[in-house]
NUSE-757610 format. One record per residue (C-alpha): residue number from 1; residue in three letters; y, z, x. Coordinates in Angstrom, 3 decimals. Each point is the difference from the previous one (the first is absolute). Layout:
BEGIN
NODE/NUM/ALA/Y/Z/X
...
This chain:
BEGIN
NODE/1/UNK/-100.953/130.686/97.471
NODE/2/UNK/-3.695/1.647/-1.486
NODE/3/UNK/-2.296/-1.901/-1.123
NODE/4/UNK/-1.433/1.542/-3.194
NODE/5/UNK/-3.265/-0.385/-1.677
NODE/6/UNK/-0.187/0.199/-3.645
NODE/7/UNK/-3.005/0.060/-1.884
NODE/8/UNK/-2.546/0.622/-3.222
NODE/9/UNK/-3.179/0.195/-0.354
NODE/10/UNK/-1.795/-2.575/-2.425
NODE/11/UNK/-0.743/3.282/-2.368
NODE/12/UNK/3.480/0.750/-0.533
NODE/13/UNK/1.006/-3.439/-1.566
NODE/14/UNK/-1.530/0.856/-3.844
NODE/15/UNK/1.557/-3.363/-1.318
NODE/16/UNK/-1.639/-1.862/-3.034
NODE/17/UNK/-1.166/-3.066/0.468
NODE/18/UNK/2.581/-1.634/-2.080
NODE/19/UNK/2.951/1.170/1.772
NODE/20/UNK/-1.617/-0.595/3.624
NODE/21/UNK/2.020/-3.010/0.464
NODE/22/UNK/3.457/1.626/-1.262
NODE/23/UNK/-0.850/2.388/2.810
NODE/24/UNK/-0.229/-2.493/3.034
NODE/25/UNK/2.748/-1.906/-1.525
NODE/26/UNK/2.108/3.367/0.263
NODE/27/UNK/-1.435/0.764/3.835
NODE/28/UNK/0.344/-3.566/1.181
NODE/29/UNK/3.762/0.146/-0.919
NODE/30/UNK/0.595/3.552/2.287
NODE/31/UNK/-2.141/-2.012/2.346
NODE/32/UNK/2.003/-3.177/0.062
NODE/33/UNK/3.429/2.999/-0.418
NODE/34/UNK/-1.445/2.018/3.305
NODE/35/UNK/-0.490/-3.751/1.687
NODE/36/UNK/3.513/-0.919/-0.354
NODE/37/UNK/1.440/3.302/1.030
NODE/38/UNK/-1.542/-0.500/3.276
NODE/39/UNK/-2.244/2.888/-0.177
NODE/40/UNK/-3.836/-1.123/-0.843
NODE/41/UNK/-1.812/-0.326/2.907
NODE/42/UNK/-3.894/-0.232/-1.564
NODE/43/UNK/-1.512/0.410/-3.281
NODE/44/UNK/-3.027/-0.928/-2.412
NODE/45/UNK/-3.452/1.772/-1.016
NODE/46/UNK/-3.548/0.955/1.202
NODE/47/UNK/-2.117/-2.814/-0.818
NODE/48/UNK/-2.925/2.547/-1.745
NODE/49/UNK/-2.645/-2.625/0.062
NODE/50/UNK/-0.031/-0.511/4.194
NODE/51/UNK/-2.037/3.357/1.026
NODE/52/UNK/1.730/2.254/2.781
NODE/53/UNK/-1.695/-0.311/3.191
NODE/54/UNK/0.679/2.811/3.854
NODE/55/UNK/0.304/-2.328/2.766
NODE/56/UNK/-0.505/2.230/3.219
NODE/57/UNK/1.275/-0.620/3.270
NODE/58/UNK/-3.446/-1.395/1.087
NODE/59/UNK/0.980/-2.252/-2.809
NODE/60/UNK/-2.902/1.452/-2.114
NODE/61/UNK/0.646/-0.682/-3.806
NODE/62/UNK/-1.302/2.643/-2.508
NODE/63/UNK/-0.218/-0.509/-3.904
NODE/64/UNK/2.456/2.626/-1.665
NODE/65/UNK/3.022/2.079/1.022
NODE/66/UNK/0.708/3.071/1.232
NODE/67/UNK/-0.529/2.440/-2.902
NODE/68/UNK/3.838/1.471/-0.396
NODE/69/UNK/0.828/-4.035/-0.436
NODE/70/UNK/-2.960/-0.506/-2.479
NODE/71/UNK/2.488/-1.077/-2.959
NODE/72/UNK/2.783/-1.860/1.749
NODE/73/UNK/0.480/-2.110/-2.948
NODE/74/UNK/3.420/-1.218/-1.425
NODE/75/UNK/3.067/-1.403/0.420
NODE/76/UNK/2.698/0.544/3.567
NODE/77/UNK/2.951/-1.154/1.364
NODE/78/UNK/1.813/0.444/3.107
NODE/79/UNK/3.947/-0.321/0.071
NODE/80/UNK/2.236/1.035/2.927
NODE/81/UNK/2.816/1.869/-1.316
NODE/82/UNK/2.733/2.248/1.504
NODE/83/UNK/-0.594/3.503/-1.195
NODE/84/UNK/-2.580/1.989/-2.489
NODE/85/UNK/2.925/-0.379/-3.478
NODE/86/UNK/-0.457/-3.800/0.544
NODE/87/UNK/-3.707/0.468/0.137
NODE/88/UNK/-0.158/2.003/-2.947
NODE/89/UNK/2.574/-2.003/-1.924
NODE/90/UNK/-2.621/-3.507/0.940
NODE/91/UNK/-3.441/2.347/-1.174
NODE/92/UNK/2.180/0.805/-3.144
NODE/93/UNK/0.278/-3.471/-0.602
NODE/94/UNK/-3.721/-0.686/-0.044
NODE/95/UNK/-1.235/2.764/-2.010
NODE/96/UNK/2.338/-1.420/-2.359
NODE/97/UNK/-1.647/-3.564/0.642
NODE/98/UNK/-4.035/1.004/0.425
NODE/99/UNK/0.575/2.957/-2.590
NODE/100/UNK/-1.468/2.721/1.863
NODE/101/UNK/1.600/2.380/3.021
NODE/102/UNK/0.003/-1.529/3.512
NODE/103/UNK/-1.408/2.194/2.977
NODE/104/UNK/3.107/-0.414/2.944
NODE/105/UNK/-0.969/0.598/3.383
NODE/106/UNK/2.063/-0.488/3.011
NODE/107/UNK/-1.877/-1.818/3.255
NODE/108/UNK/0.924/1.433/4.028
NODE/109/UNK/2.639/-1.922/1.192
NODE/110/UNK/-1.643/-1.941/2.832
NODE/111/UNK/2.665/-2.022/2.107
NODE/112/UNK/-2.935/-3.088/-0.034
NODE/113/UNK/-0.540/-0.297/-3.581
């Protein structure tokens, strides 16, 4: 099993205010779908208003982020699924749901994880 991560950006969800709650309605139901198919494994959104912060080994904090990470905004989930069609078939299902296309991204299988 992969685990996959699938993703927007906050920019990509151009929903009217109105319809916002149609939306998570939609996106909690794949949610609650993915749950009882046995294949979420993490999911929510980048709280915007908590500022990013480096921590260094030294345990140094610095304000910001590192400047290719700069707009990290948006909405992720992680499932584990058994091959890339299932992927595709779940990131289908939330582009449907959050109304805007889903980046998919497979992580290194790592025996720990």
């Amino acid at each position: 099993m992969t685990k996959f991560l699938i993703s927007f950006p906050a920019a990509a969800m151009q929903i009217p205010a109105d319809e916002l709650p149609a939306v998570s309605d939609a996106t909690r139901a794949v949610v609650r779908d993915a749950k009882a198919a046995g294949v979420w494994v993490f999911g929510g959104a980048l709280d915007e208003t908590v500022p990013p912060v480096l921590v260094g080994a030294d345990r140094a904090v610095t304000e910001g982020s590192y400047p290719q990470t700069a707009t990290l905004d948006g909405g992720y989930c992680i499932l584990e699924l058994p091959d890339r069609d299932a992927a595709l078939h779940w990131a289908a299902r939330f582009a449907a749901s959050c109304r805007c296309a889903q980046e998919l991204r497979a992580f290194h299988f790592d025996p720990e994880s």
